[in-house]
C-alpha positions as CSV (number, residue, x, y, z in Angstrom):
1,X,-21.8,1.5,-7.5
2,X,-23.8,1.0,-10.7
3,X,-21.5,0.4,-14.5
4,X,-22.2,2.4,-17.9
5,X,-21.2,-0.6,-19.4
6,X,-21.4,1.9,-22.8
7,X,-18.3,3.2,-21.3
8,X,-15.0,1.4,-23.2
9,X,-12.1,1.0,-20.6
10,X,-9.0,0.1,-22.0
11,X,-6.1,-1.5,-20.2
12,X,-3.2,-1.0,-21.1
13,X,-0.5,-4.0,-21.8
14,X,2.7,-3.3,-22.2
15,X,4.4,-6.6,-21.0
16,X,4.7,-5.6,-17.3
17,X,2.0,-5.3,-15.1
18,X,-0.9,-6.4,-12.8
19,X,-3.2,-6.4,-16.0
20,X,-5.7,-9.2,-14.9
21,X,-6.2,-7.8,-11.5
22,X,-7.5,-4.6,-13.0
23,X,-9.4,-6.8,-15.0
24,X,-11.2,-8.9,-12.8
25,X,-11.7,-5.8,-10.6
26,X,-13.3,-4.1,-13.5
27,X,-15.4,-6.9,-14.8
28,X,-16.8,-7.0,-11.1
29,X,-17.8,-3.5,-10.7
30,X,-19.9,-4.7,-14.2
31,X,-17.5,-3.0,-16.9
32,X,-16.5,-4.6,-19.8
33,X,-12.7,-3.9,-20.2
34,X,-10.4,-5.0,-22.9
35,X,-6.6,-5.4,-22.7
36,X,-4.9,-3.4,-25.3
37,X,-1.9,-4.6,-26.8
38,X,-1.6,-2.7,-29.7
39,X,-0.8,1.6,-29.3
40,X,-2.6,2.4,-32.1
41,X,-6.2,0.9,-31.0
42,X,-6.3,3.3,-28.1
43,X,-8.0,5.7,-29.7
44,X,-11.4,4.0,-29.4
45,X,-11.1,4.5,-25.8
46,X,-12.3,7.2,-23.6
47,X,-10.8,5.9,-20.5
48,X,-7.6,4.0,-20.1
49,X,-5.6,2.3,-17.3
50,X,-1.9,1.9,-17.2
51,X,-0.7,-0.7,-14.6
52,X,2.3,-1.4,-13.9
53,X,4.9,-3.5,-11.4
54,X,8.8,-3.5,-10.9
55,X,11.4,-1.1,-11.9
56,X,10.8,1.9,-13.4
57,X,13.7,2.0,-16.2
58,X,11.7,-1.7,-17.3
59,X,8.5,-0.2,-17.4
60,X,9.4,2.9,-19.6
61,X,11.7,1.0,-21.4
62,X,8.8,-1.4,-22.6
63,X,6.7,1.7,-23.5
64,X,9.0,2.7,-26.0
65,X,10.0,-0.3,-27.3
66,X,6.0,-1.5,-28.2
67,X,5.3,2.3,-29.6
68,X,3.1,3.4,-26.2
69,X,5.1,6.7,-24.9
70,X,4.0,9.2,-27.7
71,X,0.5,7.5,-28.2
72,X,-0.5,7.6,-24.5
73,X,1.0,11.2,-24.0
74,X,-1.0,12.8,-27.3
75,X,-4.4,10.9,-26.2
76,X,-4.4,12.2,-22.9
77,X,-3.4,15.8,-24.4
78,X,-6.6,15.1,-26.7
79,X,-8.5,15.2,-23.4
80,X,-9.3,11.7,-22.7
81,X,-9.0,9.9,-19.3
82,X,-5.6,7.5,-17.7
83,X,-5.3,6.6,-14.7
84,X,-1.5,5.1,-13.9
85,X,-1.0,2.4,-11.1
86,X,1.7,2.0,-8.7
87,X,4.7,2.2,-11.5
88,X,2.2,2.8,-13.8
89,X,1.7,6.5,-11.4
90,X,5.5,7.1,-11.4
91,X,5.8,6.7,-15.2
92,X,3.7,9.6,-15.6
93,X,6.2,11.9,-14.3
94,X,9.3,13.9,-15.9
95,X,11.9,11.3,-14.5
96,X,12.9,8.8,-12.1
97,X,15.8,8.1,-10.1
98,X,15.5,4.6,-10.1
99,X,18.8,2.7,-10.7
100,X,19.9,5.7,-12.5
101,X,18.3,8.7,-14.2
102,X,15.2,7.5,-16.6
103,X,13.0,10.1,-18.5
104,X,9.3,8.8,-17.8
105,X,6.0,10.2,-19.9
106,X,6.5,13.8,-18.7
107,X,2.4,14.6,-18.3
108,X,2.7,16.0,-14.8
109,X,5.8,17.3,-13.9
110,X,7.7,16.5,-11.3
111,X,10.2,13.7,-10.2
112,X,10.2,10.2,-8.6
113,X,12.7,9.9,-5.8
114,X,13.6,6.9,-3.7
115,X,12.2,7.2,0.4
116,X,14.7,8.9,2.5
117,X,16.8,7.0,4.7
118,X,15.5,6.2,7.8
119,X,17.1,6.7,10.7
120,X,17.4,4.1,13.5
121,X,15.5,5.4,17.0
122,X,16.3,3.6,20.1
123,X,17.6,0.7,18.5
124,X,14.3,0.3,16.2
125,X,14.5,1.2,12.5
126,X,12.2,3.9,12.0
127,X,10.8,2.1,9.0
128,X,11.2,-0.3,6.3
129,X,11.4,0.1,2.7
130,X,9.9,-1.0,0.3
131,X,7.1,0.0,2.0
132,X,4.5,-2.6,2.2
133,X,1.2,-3.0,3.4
134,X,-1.8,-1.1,4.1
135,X,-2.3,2.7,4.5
136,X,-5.1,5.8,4.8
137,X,-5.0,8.4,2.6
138,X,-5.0,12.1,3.7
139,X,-6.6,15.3,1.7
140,X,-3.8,16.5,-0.6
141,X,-3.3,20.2,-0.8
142,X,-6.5,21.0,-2.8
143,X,-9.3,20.9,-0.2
144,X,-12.0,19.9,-2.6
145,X,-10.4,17.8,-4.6
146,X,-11.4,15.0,-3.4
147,X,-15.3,16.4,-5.0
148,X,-16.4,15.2,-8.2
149,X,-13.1,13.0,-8.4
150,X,-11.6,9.5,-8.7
151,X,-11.8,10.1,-4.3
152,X,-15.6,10.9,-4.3
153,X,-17.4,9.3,-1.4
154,X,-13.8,8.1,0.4
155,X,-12.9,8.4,4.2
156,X,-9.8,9.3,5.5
157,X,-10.3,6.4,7.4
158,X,-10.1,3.8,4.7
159,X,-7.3,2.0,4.0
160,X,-5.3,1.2,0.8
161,X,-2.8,-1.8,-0.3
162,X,0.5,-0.1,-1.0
163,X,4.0,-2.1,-2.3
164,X,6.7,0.5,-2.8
165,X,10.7,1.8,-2.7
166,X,9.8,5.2,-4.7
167,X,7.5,7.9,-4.2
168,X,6.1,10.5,-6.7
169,X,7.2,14.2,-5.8
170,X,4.8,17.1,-8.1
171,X,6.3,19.8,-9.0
172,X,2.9,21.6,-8.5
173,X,1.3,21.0,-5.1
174,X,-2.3,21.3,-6.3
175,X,-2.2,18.5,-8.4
176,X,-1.5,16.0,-5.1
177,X,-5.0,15.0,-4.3
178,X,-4.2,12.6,-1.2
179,X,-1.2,11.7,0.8
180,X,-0.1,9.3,3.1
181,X,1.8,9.2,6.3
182,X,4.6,6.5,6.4
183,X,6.3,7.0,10.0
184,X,6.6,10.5,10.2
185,X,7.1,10.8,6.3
186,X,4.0,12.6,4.6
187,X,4.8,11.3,0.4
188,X,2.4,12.2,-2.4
189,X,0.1,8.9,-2.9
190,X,-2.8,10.3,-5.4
191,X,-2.4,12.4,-8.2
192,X,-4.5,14.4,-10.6
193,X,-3.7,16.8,-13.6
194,X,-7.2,16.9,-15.4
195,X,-7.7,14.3,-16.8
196,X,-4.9,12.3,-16.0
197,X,-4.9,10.4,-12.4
198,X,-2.3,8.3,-11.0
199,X,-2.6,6.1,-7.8
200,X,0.6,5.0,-6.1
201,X,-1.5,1.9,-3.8
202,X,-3.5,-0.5,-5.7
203,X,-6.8,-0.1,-5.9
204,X,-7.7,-2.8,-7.5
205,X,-6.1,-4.9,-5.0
206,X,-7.5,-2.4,-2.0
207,X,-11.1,-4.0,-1.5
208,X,-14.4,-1.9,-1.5
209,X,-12.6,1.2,-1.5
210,X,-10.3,0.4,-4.0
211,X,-13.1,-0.4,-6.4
212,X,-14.8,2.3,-5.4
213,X,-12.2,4.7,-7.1
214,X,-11.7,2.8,-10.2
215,X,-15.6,3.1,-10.5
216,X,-15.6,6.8,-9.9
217,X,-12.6,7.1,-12.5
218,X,-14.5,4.9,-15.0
219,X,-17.5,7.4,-14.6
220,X,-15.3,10.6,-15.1
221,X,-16.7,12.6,-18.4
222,X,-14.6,13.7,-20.7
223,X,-13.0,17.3,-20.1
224,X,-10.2,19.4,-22.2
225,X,-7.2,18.9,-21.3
226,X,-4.9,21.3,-21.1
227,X,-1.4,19.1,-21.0
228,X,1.1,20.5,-23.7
């Protein structure tokens, strides 16, 4: 994996986050990426990564407060590239049902719903939530996606670190570009509307295949969007 390091990657700070993890992942892959603290400087940027840990009504909460929700949702309609992390994903959607009903940045529709209940099989919980740990990732409903993507060069066999109660739900099925099988629950893990991508693991805490997709997302070129 070899850096434009004439590429700018912004990431984003909004007072909630894993912000110097993505960071120092980024500065290893050879990038030279700046934290951006201030809405109105993302402009400069092509490519831009919103992180993000804890609660979802916090994390949206702090976007509008600092001035981010209508700056981050016109830049990507302008064409250029996010990627959202783990809450940072989820915020990218219509709304969340986390501790109540939260509107989120509503640039790929859909909802974020808490996992189902799991049911209790011969005396052994089916599963635990938050689900923690480490996952694969399956091909989503778009066979190539995974071609010319944020996914290029990946295996179904490789594994991703995951910390999560609530899981993305599309309202279109073409834009999930990976899932993942938690007991027998398949929930949308990778998603992609253009040029917007959200990851629901953390890749920059996922070893050499986590870096590998914030490479390939760093070397995305710029495409119309056509978010509305």
């Amino acid at each position: 994996m070899t850096a434009s390091k004439t590429i700018p990657i912004a990431v984003i700070d909004y007072g909630i986050g894993n912000t110097f993890s993505i960071l120092r992942a980024l500065s290893h892959l050879g990038y030279s990426p700046e934290m951006v603290q201030e809405p109105n400087k993302l402009q400069k940027y092509t490519h831009a990564i919103l992180p993000g840990v804890g609660a979802f009504a916090d994390g949206i909460k702090r976007l509008n407060e600092r001035g981010w929700t209508d700056i981050i949702r016109q830049w990507c309609a302008d064409g250029h590239y996010l990627m959202g992390i783990c809450l940072g994903m989820q915020m990218l959607f219509d709304e969340s049902e986390e501790f109540g009903v939260h509107q989120g940045l509503g640039i790929i529709p859909g909802k974020v719903k808490r996992f189902p209940d799991a049911s209790i099989m011969d005396g052994v919980l089916e599963y635990k939530v938050p689900h923690v740990g480490w996952s694969n990732l399956q091909l989503g409903s778009n066979q190539n996606s995974w071609l010319g993507g944020a996914l290029e060069g990946l295996k179904e066999t490789d594994e991703f670190y995951f910390v999560h109660s609530y899981i993305p739900q599309p309202s279109n099925s073409n834009q999930i570009i990976a899932t993942t099988k938690y007991a027998d629950l398949d929930f949308c893990s990778v998603v992609s509307s253009n040029n917007v991508w959200g990851c629901q693991f953390h890749p920059e805490r996922s070893a050499e295949a986590g870096l590998r997709i914030l490479h390939n997302f760093c070397q995305l070129k710029s495409v119309k969007a056509t978010f509305k």
